[in-house]
N, C-alpha and C positions, 0 to 999 in steps of 0.2 A: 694863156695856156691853150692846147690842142683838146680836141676832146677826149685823147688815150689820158692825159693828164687831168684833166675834170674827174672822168670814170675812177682815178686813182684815188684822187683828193677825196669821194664820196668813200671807197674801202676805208680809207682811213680815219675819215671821222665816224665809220661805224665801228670802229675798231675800239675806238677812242670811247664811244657809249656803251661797247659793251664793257671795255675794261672799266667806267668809274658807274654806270647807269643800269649793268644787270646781277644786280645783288651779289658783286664781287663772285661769282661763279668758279674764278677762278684757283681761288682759298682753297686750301687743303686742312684746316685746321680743323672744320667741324668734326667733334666727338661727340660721343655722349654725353649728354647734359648732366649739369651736376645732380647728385642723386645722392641719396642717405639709404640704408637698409633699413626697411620696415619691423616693427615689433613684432609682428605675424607676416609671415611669408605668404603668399597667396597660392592656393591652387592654381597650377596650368599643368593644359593638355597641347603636346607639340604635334605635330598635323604634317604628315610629308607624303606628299603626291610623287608618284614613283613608278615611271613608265621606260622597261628595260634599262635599268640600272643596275643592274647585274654589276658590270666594270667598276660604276664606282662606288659603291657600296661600302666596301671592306676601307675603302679611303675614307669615310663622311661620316655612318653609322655608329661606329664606335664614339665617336667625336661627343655625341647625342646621351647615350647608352652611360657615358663616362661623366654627366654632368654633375657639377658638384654642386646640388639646389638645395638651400636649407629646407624648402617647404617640400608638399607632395607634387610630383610630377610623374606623367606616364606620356608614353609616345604612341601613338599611328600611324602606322606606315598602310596609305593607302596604294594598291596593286594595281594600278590601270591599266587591267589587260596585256600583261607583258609577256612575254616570251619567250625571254632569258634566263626565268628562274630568279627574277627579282626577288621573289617573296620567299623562294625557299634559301637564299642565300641571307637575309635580314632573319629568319629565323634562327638560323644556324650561326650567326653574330651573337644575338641575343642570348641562342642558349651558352655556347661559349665564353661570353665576357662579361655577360649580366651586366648590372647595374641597372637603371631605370626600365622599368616594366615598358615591355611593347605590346601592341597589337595587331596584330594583320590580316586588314579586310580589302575586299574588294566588291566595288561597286559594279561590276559590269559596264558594257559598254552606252554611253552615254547617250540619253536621249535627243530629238531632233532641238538645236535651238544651244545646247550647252557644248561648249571644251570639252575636251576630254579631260586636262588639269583641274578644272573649276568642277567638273560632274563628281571628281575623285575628291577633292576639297569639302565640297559638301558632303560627303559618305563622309570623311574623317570628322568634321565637326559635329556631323550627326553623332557619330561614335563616341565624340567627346562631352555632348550635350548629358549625357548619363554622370557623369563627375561633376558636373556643375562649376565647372574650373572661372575664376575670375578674367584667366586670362590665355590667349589661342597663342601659341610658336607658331606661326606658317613658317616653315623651311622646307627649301628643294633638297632634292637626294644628292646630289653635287657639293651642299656644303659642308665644311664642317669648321667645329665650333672647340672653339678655347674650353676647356672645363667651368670657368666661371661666367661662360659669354651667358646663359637664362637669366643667373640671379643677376649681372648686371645690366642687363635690359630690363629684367622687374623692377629695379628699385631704380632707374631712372623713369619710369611710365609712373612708379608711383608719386614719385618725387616733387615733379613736374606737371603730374596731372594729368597725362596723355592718354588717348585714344588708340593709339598707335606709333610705335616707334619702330622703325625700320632702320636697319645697315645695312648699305652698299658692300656687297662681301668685294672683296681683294679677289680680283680673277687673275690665274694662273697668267705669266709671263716668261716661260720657257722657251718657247719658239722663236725665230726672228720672227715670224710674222706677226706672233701674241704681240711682243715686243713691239713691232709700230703700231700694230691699231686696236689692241685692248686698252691701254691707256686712253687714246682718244676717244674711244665709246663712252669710256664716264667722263671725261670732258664734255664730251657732247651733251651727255646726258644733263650734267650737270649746269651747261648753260641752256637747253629747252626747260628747268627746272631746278632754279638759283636754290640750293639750300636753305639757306636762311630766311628765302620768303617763304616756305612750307611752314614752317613752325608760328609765322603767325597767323593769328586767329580772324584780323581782319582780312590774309590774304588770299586772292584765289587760286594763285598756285597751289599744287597739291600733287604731290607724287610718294612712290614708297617702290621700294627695292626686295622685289618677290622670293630670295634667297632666305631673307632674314625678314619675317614681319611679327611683331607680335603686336595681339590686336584684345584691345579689352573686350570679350566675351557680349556686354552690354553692347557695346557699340556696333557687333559686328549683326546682332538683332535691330537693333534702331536703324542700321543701315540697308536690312534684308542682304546680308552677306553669306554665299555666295550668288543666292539668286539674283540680286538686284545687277548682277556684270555678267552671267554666266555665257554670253556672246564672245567674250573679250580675249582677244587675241593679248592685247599689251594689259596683261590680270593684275600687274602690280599699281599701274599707274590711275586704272580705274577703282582700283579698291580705294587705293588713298583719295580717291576725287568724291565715291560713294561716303566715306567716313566721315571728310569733312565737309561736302554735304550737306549731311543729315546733322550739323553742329559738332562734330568730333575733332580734340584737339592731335595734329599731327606729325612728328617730327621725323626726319631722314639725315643721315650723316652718313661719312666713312667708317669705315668697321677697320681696327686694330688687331683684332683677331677671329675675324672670321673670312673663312676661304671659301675659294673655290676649288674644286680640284679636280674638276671637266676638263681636259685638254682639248685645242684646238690647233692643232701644230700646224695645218695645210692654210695657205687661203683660202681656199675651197670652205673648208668648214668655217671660218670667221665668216664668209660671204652668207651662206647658208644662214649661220647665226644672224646676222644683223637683216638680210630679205627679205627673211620669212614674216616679218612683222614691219617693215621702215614704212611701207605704203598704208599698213594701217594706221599709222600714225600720225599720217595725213590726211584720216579720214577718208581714206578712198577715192578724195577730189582731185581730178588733173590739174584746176588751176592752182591749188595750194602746188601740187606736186610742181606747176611750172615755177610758180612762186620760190619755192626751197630750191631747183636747180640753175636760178638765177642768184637768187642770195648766196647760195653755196660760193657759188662762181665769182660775185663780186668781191664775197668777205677773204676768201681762200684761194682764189687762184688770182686774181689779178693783183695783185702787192708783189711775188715773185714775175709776174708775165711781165708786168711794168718796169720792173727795174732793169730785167733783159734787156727790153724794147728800149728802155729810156738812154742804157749805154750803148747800145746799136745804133739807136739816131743821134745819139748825142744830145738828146732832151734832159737837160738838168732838172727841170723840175719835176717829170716827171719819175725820174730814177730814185732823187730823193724821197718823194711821196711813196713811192715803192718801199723803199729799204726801211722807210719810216713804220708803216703799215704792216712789212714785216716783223720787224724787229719790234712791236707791240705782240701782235700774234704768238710769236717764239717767247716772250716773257712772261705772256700767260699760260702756258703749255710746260712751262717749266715746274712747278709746283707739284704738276698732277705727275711728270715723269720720276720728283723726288721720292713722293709719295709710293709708286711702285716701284722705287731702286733704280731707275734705267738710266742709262748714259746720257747726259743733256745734249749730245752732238742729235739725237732724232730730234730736236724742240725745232731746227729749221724745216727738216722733212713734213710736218703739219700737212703743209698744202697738200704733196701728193696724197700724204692718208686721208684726207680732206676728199679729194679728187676720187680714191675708192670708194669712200663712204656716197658720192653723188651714183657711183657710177651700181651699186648694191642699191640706194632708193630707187634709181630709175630701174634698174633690173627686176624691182618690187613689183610696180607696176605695172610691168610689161607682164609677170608673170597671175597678177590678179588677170587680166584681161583675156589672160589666153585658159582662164576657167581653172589656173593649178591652185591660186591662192595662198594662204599663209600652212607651211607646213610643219608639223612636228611630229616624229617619232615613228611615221606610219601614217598618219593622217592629214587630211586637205581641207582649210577651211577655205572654200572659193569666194563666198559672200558672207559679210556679217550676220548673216539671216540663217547661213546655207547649215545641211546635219555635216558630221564630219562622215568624209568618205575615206577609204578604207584604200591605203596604195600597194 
């Protein structure tokens, strides 16, 4: 064989390790764990950091407001410096549709060294530390939640014994563009961070999905949460790494009924979405960064380039090792497109989505370098280190 066919023969047996060797990644099946209702419901306080949310508000808020919790529960809505009238439109939710008590503070703007989400996180849990609640809701202003989605996050954490249990919320897929590359983001996700190895206790994986978290109150003190991440750009995947840690048991799945209902219609905004943070997730290092645009390229684009090439020259085995490679690729990618209703005809498109997602990390990058760094909402964080500056 030539070496376009070597190069192919190695896509394919990575293909091959990740479909049987990285914790079945590809499964869609994880829900929440079995779970029984407790005899006494526990106190929780839910915790929503809310920076110009104004838009979706009237989408999510209610969702919260509406929960049907046997025990006591009350909400925080923290105000991070917003603009749009966040706080006075969550008020005027509340007072019109009642149901679970709000409140609404605002921290001001955040010291050197903290997020802006993490500075507003800690105000909320400070606020919540007064109720003495057994257990924290971290949820974004973006989502929203089934009427029974608290109580049944309680009684699986209890069930089970957890530290933390997180849902991956179901992100909007309206757009064509939602449509090819929000399903691959939690694909993605999902293979940087197999499910199934989170939940055990020997493992070091460790991640949790920032939408949906709920965090035992204990743990989130043993873990010094928020302070111990208050840097972190990627806030969800460092919490779950702080909790468990500090010995916390930690579980993440697909969420059945919890959304999202942020729209991202444009590529522009998905791009934005996935940039603003892909380089911190490589630690800020170019040779990791060169590392993931070579792997990218071997796993995802060379399987389609080869079989091109391999019926253009007429290289058999090379063509086959392509189609092979692919057609692994496309069978793992089917699962996740079931899972958010899409047409199985995008499951061979992967690679180009594949081929944006390289081409948003390297944009990352380029854009830490040039001092704009990870941005959200108004804000710039240039360096891990850096305060947030004001755009």
């Amino acid at each position: 064989m030539d070496v376009v066919a070597w190069i192919t023969a190695a896509s394919l047996a990575a293909w091959l390790w990740l479909l049987l060797c990285q914790g079945f990644f590809w499964r869609t099946d994880l829900r929440l764990p079995p779970r029984a209702e407790p005899d006494v419901w526990p106190d929780v306080c839910v915790v929503v950091p809310a920076r110009d949310e104004a838009a979706v508000l009237p989408d999510s808020l209610p969702s919260l407001l509406a929960q049907d919790y046997p025990g006591r529960a009350e909400i925080f809505l923290v105000d991070d410096g917003s603009s749009d009238g966040t706080a006075e439109v969550a008020r005027a939710l509340s007072e019109r549709l009642g149901g679970l008590p709000l409140t609404v503070g605002s921290p001001g703007e955040p010291p050197a060294g903290w997020t802006g989400k993490l500075w507003a996180v800690r105000h909320g849990i400070a606020l919540a530390r007064a109720r003495d609640p057994e257990f924290l809701l971290l949820t974004d202003a973006d989502i929203a939640h089934e009427p029974d989605s608290l109580r049944e996050l309680v009684a699986a954490a209890r069930t089970g014994g957890f530290d933390l249990v997180s849902q991956m919320a179901r992100l909007r897929v309206a757009s064509v563009w939602e449509r090819l590359v929000v399903p691959a983001f939690v694909y993605f996700f999902a293979q940087l961070y197999p499910f199934r190895r989170i939940a055990k206790k020997g493992s070091r994986t460790a991640a949790a999905a920032g939408g949906c978290v709920l965090l035992r109150t204990a743990a989130a003190e043993r873990a010094r949460i928020p302070d111990a991440i208050r840097q972190a750009v990627i806030d969800d995947v460092s919490l779950a790494r702080a909790v468990k840690g500090s010995g916390g048991h930690v579980w993440l799945g697909l969420a059945e009924h919890v959304d999202s209902v942020r729209p991202y219609p444009r590529l522009a905004d998905l791009w934005r979405m996935v940039s603003r943070s892909a380089y911190a997730q490589l630690r800020h290092n170019p040779l990791v960064l060169l590392g993931t645009v070579l792997g990218l390229a071997l796993v995802y684009l060379v399987p389609p380039l080869a079989l091109c090439a391999g019926l253009v020259t007429g290289s058999t085995p090379t063509a086959l090792l392509g189609a092979a490679a692919w057609a692994v690729m496309t069978a793992t990618y089917v699962p996740m497109l079931r899972y958010y209703r899409q047409t199985l005809w995008l499951a061979p498109l992967l690679p180009f989505t594949a081929f944006l997602y390289l081409l948003m990390t390297v944009d990352s990058a380029v854009q830490h370098y040039r001092g704009r760094g990870a941005a959200w909402k108004g804000r710039t964080y240039a360096r891990p280190d850096a305060a947030p500056e004001q755009q």
